[in-house]
N, C-alpha and C positions, 0 to 999 in steps of 0.2 A: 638299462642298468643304472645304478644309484651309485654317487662315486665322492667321495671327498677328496675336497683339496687339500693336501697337510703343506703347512710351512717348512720347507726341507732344514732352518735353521735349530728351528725347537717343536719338529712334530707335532705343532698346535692346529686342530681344523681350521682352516679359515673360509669354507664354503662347502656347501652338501649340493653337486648338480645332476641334471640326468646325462651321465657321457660313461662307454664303457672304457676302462679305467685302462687297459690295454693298446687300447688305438688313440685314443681322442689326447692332446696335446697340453700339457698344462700349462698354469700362469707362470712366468718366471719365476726359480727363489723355490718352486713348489713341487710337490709331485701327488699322484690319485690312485687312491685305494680304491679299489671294488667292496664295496659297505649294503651291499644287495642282501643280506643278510645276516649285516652287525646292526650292531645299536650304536651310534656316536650323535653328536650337536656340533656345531659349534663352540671354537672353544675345545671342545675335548681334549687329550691330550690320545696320541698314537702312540702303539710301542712296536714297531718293525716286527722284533723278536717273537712275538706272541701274537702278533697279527690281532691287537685287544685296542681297542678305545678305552679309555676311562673320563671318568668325571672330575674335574680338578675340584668341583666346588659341589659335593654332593647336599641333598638338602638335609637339614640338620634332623634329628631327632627328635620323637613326638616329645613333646611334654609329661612328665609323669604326670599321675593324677593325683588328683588333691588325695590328703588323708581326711578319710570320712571324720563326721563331727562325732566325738562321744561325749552322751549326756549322763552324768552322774545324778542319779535322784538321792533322796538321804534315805534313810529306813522309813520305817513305815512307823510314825510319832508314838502309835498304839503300844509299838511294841516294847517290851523291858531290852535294852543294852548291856549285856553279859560280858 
């Protein structure tokens, strides 16, 4: 089983180990979530209530794309301009 460590002060992961989270003893100051099938890192932050990890520093957003170039040609010199 796959277990985090959370900071008991500010629910922040501070380790991801293999230990199941029921039996096996945590660090001081800490306590271990069973995450055998969450998503969390490091860092994360724990929310008890929702039994959720989040991301405190998610990665930012793609870049918009440039705006394509428009080329303006002038009329066509032949023609008369009405």
């Amino acid at each position: 089983m796959q277990s985090a460590v959370v900071e008991r002060d500010t629910n922040v992961v501070v380790n991801r180990i293999v230990a199941t989270a029921s039996i096996a003893l945590p660090p001081d100051g800490c306590y271990l979530v069973d995450i055998t099938d969450l998503l969390c890192d490091i860092g994360w932050v724990y929310d008890p209530a929702s039994n959720t990890f989040t991301d405190p520093n998610p990665p930012p957003p793609p870049p918009e794309p440039a705006p394509e170039e428009v080329t303006i040609t002038p009329s066509d010199p032949q023609e008369p301009v009405v």
